[in-house]
CHARMM-style PDB file with segment names, atoms N, HN, CA, C and O in Angstrom:
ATOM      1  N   UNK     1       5.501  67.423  47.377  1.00  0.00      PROA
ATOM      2  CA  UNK     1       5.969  66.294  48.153  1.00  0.00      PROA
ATOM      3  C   UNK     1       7.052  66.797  49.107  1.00  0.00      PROA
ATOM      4  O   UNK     1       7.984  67.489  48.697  1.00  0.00      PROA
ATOM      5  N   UNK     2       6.916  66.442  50.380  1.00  0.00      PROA
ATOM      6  HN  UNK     2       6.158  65.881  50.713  1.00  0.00      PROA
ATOM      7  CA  UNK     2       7.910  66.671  51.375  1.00  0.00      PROA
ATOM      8  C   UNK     2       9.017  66.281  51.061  1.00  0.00      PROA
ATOM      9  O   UNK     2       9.076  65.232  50.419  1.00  0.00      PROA
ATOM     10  N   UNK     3      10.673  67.230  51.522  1.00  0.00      PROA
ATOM     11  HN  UNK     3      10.625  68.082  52.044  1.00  0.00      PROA
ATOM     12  CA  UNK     3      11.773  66.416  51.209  1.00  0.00      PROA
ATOM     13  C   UNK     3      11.740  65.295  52.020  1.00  0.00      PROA
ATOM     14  O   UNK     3      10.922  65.324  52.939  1.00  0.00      PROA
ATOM     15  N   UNK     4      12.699  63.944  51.850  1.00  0.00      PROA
ATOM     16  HN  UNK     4      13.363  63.920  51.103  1.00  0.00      PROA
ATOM     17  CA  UNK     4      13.275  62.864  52.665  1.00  0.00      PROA
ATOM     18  C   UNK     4      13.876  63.196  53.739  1.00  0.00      PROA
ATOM     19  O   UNK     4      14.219  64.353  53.982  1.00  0.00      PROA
ATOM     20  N   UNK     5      14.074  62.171  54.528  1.00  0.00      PROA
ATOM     21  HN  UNK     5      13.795  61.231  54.330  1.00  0.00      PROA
ATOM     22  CA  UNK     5      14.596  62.592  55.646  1.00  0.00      PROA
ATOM     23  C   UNK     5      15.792  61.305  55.404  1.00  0.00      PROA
ATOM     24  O   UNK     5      15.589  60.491  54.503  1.00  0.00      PROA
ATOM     25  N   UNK     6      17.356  61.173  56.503  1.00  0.00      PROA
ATOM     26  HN  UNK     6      17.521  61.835  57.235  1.00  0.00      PROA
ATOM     27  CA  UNK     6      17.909  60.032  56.262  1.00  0.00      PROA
ATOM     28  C   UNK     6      17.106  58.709  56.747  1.00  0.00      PROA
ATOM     29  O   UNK     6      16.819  58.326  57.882  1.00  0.00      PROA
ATOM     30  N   UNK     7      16.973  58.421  56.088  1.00  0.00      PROA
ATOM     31  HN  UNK     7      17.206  58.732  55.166  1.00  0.00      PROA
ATOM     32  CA  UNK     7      17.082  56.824  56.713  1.00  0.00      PROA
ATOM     33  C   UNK     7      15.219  56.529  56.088  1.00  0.00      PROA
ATOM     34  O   UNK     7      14.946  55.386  55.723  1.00  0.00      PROA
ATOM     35  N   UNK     8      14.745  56.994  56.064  1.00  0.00      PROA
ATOM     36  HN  UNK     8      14.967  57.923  56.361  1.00  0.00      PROA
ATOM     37  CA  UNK     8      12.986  56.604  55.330  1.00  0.00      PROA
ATOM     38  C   UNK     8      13.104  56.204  53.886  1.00  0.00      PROA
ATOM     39  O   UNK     8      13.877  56.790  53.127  1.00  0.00      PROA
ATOM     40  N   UNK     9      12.449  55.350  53.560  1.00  0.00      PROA
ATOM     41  HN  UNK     9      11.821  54.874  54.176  1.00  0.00      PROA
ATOM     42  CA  UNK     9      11.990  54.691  52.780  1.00  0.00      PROA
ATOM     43  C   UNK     9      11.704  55.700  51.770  1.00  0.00      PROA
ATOM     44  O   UNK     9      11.144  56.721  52.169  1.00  0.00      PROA
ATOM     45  N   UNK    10      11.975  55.604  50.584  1.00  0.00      PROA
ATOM     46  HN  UNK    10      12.430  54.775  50.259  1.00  0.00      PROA
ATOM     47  CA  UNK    10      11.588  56.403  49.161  1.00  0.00      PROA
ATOM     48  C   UNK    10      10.793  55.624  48.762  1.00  0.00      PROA
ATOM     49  O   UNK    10      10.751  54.409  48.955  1.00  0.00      PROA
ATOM     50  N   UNK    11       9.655  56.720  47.786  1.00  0.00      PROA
ATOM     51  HN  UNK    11       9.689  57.707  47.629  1.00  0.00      PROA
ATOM     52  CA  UNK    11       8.520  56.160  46.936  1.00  0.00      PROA
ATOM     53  C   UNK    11       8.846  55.617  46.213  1.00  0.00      PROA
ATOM     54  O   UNK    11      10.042  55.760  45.955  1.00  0.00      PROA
ATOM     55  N   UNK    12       8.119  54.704  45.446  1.00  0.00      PROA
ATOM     56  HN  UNK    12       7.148  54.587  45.655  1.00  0.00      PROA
ATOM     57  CA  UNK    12       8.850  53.876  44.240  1.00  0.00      PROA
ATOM     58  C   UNK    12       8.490  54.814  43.128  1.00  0.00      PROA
ATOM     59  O   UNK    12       7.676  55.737  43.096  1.00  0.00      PROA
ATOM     60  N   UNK    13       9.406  54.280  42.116  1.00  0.00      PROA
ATOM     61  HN  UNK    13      10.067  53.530  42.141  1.00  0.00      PROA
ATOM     62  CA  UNK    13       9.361  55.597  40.936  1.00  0.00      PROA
ATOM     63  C   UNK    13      10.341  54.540  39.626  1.00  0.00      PROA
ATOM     64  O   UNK    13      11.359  53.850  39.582  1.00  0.00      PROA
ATOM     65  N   UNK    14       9.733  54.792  39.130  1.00  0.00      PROA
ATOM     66  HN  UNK    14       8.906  55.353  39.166  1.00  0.00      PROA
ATOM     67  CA  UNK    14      10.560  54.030  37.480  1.00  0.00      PROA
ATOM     68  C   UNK    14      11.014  55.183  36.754  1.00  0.00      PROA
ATOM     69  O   UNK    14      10.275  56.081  36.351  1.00  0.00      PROA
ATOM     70  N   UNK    15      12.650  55.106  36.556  1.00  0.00      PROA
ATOM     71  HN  UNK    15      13.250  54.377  36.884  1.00  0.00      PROA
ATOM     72  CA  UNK    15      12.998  55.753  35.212  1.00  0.00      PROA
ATOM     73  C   UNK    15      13.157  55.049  33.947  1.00  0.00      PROA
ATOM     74  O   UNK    15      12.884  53.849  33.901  1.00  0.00      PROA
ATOM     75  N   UNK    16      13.518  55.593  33.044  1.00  0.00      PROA
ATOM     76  HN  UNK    16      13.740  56.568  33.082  1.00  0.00      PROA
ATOM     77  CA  UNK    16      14.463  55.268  31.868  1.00  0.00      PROA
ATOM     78  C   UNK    16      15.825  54.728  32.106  1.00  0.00      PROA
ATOM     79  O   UNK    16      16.668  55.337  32.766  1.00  0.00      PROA
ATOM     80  N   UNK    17      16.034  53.490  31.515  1.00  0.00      PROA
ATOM     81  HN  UNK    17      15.350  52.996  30.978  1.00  0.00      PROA
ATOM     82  CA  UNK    17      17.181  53.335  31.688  1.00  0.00      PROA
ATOM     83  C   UNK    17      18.484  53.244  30.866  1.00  0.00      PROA
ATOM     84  O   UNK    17      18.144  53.575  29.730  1.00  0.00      PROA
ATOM     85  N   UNK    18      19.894  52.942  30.863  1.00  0.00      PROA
ATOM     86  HN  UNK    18      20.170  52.673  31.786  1.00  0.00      PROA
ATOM     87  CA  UNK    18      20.477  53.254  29.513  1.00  0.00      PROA
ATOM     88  C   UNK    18      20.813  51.721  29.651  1.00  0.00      PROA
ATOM     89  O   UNK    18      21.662  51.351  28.840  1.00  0.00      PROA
ATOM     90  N   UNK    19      20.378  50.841  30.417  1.00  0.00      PROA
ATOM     91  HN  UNK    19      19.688  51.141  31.075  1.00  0.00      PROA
ATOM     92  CA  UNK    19      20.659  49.510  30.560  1.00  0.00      PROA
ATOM     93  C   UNK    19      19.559  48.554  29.562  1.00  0.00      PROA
ATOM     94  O   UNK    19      19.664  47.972  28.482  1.00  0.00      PROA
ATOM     95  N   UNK    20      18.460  48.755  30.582  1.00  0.00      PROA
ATOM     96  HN  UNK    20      18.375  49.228  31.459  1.00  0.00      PROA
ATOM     97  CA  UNK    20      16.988  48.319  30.173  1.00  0.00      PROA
ATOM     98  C   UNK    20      16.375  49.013  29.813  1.00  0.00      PROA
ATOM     99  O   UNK    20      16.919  50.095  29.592  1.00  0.00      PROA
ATOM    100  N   UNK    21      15.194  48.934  29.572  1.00  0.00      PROA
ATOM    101  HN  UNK    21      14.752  48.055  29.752  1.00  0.00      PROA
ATOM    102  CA  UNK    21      13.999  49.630  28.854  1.00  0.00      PROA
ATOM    103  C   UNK    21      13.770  50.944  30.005  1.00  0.00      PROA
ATOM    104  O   UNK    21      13.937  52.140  29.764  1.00  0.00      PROA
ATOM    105  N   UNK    22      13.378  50.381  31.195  1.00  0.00      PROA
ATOM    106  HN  UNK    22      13.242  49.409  31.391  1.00  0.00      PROA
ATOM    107  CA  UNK    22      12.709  50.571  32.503  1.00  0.00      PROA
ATOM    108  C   UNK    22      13.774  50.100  33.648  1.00  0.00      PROA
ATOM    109  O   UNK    22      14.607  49.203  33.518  1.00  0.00      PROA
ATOM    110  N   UNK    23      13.518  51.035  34.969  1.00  0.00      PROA
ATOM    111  HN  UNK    23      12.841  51.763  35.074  1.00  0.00      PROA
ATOM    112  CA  UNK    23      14.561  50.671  35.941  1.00  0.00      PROA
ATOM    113  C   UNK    23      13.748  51.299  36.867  1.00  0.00      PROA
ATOM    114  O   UNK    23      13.690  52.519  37.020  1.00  0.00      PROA
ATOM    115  N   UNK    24      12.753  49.987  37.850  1.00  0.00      PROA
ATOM    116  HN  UNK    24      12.801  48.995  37.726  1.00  0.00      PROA
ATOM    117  CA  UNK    24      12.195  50.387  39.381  1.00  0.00      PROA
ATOM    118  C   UNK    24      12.723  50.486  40.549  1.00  0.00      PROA
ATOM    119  O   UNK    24      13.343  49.572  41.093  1.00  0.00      PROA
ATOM    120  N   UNK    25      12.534  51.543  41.008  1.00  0.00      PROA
ATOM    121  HN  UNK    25      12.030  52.286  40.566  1.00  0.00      PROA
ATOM    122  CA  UNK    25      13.269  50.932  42.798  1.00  0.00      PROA
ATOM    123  C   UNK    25      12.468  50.161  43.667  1.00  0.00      PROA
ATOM    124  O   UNK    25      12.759  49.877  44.829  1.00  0.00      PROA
ATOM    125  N   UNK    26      11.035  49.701  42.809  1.00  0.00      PROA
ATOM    126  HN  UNK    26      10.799  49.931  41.865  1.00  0.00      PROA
ATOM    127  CA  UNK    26      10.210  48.807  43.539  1.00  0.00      PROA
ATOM    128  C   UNK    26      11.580  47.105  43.322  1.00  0.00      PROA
ATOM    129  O   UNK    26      11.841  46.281  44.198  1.00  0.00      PROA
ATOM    130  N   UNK    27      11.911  47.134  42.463  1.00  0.00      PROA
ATOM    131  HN  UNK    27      11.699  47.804  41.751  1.00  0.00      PROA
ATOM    132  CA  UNK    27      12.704  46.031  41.899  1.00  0.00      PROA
ATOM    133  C   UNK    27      13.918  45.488  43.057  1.00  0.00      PROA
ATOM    134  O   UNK    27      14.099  44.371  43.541  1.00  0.00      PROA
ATOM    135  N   UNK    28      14.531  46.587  43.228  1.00  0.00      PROA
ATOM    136  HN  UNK    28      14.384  47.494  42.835  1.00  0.00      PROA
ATOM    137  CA  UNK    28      15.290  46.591  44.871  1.00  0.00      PROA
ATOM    138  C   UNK    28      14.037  46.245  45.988  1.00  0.00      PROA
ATOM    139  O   UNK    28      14.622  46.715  46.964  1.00  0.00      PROA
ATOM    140  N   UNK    29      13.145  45.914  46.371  1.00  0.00      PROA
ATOM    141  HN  UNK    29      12.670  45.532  45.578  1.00  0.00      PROA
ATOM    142  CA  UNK    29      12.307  46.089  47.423  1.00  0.00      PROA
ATOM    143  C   UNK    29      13.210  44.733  48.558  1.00  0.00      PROA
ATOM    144  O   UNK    29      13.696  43.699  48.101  1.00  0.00      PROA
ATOM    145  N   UNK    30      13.223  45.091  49.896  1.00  0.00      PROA
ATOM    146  HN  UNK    30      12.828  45.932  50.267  1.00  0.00      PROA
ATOM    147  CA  UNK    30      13.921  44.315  50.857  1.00  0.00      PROA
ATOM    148  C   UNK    30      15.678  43.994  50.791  1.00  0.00      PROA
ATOM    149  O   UNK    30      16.339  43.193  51.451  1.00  0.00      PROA
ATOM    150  N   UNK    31      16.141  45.047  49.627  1.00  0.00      PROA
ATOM    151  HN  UNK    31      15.604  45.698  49.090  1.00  0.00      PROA
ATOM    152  CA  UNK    31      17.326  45.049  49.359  1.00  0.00      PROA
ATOM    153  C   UNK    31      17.975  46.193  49.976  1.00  0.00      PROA
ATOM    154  O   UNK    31      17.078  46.992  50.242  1.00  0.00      PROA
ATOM    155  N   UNK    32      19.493  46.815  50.453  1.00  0.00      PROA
ATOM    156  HN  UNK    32      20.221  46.165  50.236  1.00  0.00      PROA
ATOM    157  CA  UNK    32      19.738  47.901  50.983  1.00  0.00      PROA
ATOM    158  C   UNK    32      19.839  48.345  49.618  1.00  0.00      PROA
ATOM    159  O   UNK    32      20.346  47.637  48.747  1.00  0.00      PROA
ATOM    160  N   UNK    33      19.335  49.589  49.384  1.00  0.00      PROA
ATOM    161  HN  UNK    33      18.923  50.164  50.092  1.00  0.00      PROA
ATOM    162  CA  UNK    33      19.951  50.362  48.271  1.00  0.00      PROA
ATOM    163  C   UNK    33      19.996  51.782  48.098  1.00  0.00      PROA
ATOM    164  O   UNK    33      19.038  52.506  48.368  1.00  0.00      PROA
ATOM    165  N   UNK    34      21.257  52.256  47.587  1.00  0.00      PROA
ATOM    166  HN  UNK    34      22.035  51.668  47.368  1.00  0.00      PROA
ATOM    167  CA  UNK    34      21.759  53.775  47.769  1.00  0.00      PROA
ATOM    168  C   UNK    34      21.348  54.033  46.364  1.00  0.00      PROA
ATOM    169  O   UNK    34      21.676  53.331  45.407  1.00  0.00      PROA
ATOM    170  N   UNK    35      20.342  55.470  46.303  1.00  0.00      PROA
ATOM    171  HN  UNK    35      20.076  56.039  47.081  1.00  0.00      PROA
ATOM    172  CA  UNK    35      20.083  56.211  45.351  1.00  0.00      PROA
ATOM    173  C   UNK    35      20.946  57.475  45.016  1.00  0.00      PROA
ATOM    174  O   UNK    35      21.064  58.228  45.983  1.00  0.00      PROA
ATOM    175  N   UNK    36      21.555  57.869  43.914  1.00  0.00      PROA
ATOM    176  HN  UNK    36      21.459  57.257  43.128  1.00  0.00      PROA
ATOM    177  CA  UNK    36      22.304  58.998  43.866  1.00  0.00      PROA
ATOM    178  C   UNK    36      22.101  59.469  42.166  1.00  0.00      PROA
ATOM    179  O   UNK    36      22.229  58.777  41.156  1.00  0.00      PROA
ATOM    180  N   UNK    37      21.698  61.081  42.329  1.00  0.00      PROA
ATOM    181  HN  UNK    37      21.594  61.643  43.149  1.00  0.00      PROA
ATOM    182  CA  UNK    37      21.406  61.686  41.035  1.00  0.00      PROA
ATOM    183  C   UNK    37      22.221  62.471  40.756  1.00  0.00      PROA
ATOM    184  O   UNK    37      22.643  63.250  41.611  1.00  0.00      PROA
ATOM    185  N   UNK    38      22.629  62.482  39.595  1.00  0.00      PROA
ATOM    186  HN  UNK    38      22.286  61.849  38.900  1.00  0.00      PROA
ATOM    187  CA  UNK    38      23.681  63.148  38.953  1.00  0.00      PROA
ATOM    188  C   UNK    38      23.990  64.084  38.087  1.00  0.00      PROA
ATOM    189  O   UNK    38      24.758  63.488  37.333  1.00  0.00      PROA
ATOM    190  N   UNK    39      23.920  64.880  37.801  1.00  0.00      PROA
ATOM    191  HN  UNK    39      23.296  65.364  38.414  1.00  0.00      PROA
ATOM    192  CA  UNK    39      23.804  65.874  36.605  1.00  0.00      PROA
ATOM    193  C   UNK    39      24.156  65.194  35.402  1.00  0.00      PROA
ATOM    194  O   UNK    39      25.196  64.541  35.475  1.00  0.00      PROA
ATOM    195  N   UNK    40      23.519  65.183  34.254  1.00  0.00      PROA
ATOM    196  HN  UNK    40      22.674  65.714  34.194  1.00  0.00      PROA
ATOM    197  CA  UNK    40      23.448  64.363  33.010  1.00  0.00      PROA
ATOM    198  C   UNK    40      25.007  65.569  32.442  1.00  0.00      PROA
ATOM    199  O   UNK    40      24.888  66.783  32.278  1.00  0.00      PROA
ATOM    200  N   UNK    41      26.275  64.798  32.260  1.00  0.00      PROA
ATOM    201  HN  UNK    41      26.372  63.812  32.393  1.00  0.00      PROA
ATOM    202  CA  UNK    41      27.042  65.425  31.386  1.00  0.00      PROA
ATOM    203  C   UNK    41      27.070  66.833  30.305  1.00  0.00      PROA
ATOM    204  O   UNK    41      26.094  66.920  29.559  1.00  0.00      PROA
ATOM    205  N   UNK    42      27.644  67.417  30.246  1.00  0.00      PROA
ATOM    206  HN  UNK    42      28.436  67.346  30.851  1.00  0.00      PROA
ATOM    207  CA  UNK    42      27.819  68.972  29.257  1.00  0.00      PROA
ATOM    208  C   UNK    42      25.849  69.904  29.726  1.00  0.00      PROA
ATOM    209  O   UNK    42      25.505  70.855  29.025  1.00  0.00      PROA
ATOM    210  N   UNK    43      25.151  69.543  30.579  1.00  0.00      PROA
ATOM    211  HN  UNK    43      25.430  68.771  31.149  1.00  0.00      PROA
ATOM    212  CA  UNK    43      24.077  69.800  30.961  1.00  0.00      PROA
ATOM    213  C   UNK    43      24.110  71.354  31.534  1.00  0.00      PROA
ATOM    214  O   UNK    43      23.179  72.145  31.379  1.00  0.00      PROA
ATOM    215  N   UNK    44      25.874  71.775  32.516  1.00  0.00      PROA
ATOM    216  HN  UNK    44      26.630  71.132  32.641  1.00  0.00      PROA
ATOM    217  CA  UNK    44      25.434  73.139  32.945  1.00  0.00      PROA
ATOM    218  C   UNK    44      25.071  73.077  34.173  1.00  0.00      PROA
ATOM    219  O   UNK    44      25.025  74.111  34.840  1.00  0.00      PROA
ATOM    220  N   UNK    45      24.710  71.731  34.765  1.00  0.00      PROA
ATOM    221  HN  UNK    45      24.747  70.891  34.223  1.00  0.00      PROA
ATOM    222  CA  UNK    45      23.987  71.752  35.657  1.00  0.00      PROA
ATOM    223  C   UNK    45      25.341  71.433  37.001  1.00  0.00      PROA
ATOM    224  OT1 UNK    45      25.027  71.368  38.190  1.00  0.00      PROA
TER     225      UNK     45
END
């Protein structure tokens, strides 16, 4: 898959969540929303 570019639309994609069960970014759809990934704690990463 090609990287993103700013400003285009991301695929929708469901993770795991530590909230809910499930967490879509189809769920945001027509909403502004900022995605940001994080290195999971003591990971190294």
């Amino acid at each position: 898959m090609p990287a993103l570019q700013p400003g285009a639309q991301a695929p929708d994609f469901t993770l795991a969540s530590h909230v809910d069960s499930k967490l879509s970014l189809g769920g945001f759809k027509g909403r502004k929303t900022v995605v940001a990934f994080l290195p999971f704690a003591f990971t190294g990463g």
